[in-house]
N, C-alpha and C positions, 0 to 999 in steps of 0.2 A: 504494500500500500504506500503508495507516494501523498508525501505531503507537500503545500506552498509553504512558503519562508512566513511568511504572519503565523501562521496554526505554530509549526513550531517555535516560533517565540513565542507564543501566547503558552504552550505546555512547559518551556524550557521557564520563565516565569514565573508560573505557578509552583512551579516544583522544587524553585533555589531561592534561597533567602540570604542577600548580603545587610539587608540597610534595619534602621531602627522599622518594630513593628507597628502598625496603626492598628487602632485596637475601633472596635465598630461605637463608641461613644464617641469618637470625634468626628465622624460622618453619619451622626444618630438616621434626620429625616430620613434619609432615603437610601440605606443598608437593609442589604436584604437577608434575609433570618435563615441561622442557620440551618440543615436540613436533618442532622441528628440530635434526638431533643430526650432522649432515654440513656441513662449513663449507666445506671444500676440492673442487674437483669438476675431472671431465678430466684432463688430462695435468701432476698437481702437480709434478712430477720434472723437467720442461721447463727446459734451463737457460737461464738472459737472455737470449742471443743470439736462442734459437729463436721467439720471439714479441716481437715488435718494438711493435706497434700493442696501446693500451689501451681502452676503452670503461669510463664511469662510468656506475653510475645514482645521482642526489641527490637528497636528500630536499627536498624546498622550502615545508614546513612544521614546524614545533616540536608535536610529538605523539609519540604511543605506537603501538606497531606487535607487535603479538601476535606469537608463536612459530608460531600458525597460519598468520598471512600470509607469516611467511620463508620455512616451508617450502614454501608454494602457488607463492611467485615463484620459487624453487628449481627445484622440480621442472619448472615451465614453462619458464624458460630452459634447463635444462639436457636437456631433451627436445626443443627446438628446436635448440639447437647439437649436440648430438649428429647428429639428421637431417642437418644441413648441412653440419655443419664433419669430423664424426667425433669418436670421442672420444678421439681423441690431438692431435685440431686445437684446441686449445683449453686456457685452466685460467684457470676460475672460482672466485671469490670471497664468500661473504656477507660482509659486512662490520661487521655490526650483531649483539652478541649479545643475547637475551630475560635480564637480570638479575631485573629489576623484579617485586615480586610484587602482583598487584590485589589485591581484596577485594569481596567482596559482600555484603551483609546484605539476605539474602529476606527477602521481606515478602509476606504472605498476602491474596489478592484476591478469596479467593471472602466470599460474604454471612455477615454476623456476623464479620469478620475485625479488626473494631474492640476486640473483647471480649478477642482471642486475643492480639494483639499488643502488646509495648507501645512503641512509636514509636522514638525517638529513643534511647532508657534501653538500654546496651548493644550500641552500634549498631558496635561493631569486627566486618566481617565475615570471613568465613571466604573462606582463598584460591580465587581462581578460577582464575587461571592467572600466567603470565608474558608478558613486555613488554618490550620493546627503549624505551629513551629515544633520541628524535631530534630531531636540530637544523637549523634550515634551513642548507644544506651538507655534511649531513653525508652521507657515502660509504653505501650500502645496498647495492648490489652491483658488482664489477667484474672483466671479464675480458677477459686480453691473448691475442691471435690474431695470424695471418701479413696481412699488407697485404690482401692480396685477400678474405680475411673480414669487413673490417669491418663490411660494409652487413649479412651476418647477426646480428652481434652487437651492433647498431642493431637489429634487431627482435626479436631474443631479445628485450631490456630495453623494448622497447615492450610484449611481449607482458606481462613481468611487472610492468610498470605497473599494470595491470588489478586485482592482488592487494595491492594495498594502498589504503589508505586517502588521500586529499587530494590533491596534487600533489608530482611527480615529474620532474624534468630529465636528457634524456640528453647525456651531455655527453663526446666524444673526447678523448682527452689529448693534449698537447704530450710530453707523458714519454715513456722510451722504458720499455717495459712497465710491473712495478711498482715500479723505479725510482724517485728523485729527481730525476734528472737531464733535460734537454730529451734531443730525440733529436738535434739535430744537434751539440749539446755530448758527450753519448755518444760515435757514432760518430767526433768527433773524438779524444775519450782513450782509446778504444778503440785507435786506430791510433798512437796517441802512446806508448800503452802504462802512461797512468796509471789508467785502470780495469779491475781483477779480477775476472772472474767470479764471485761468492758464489750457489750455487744460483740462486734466481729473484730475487733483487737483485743488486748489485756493489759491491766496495769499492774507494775512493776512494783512490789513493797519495798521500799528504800529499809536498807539497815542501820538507821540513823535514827535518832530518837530519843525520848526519855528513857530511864532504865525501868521505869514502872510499867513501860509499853510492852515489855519485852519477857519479864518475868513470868507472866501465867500464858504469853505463848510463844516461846523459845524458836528459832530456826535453824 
């Protein structure tokens, strides 16, 4: 498939990021909204305990990734884990939101279009859409599942590979779900008794304290 030199620069554009970003509140009126609007998917409510095992997808390019493409790997993974896992077996993540606003300045290609145009002379264009900034490592999707799912949610994130643009790493976590923590350091302060359930993270009992704190529950 052959391209003209406009199309390609309009994708080479879109896809590279050198300058500061414009975020869509400084061309409020007339930005157009973007087209993925669900971030959390599956069973949000899941507390830490219940999904143990995490799955990343990384970015492993510095580029821009449209609102179109979050939501296409979106809908893909989350159509595939659904089939397999159920949709209480699961809770997924985007990770990357569309701030960034593009810009296009059309330009006219039919014959006599030299007359009509004038080049470069006012060339700030008009929004096109929105764009997520990324960085090579940075997190695009992730979703924590029970042990025995992980090899589905290893292809979910293959399958949504496909809807993005450049390269892509899938990558298992050492953490125990969306956690900070390893998982065998977890389930050790777990039974120790220094980490909390907080919904779908945990809080950390500091070992600092009064000594009155500490007497009648030792660690």
């Amino acid at each position: 498939m052959l391209l003209d030199c406009d199309a390609l620069e309009v994708i080479y554009s879109t896809n590279h990021h050198k300058k500061q970003a414009i975020p869509k509140v400084a061309v409020l009126p007339w930005c157009p909204d973007p087209k993925i609007r669900i971030f959390d998917l599956g069973k949000k409510r899941a507390t830490v305990d219940e999904f143990p095992c995490c799955v990343h997808l990384l970015s492993n390019e510095q580029e821009q990734i449209s609102s179109e493409a979050l939501e296409a790997a979106r809908i893909c993974a989350n159509k595939y884990m659904v089939k397999n896992c159920g949709k209480d077996g699961f809770h997924m993540r985007v990770r990357k939101h569309p701030y960034h606003v593009v810009r296009i300045n059309k330009m006219l290609s039919c014959a006599g279009a030299d007359r009509l145009q004038t080049g470069m002379r006012g060339a700030y264009g008009k929004p096109l859409g929105l764009v997520a900034r990324v960085d090579i490592g940075d997190y695009l999707l992730s979703v924590r599942v029970r042990d025995q799912h992980q090899d589905h949610a290893i292809e979910a994130f293959r399958r949504a590979k496909f809807k993005f643009p450049g390269r892509q790493l899938i990558v298992p976590s050492r953490k125990w779900g969306f956690t900070k923590l390893d998982r065998e350091k977890y389930e050790e302060y777990r039974k120790s008794g220094r980490v909390v359930p907080d919904g779908v993270h945990c809080k950390l009992v500091k070992e600092h304290g009064p000594l009155s704190k500490w007497i009648n529950n030792p660690i």
